[in-house]
C-alpha positions as CSV (number, residue, x, y, z in Angstrom):
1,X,103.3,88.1,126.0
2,X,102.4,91.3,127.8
3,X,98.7,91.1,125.3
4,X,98.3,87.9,126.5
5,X,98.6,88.9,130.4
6,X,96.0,91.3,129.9
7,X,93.5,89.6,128.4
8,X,93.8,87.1,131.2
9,X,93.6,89.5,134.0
10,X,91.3,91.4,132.3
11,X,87.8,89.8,134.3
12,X,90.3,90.0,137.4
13,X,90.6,94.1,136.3
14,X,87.4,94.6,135.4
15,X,85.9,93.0,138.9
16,X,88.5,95.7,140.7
17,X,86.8,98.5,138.8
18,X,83.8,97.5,139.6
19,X,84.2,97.1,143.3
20,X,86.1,100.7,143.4
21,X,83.7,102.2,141.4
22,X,80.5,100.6,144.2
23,X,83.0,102.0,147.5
24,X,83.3,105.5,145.7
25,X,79.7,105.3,144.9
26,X,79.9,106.2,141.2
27,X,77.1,104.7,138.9
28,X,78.7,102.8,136.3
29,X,77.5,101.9,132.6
């Protein structure tokens, strides 16, 4: 069950990187 919450949160996760990664001003891949 815990697998399966991940994968669906997973685009919600990655979109949070992201938007961390542009206010700390880090170039990501």
């Amino acid at each position: 069950m815990f697998k399966k919450v991940l994968v669906a949160n997973r685009g919600e996760i990655a979109c949070r990187i992201l938007e961390t990664a542009k206010r700390l001003g880090i170039a990501t891949v």
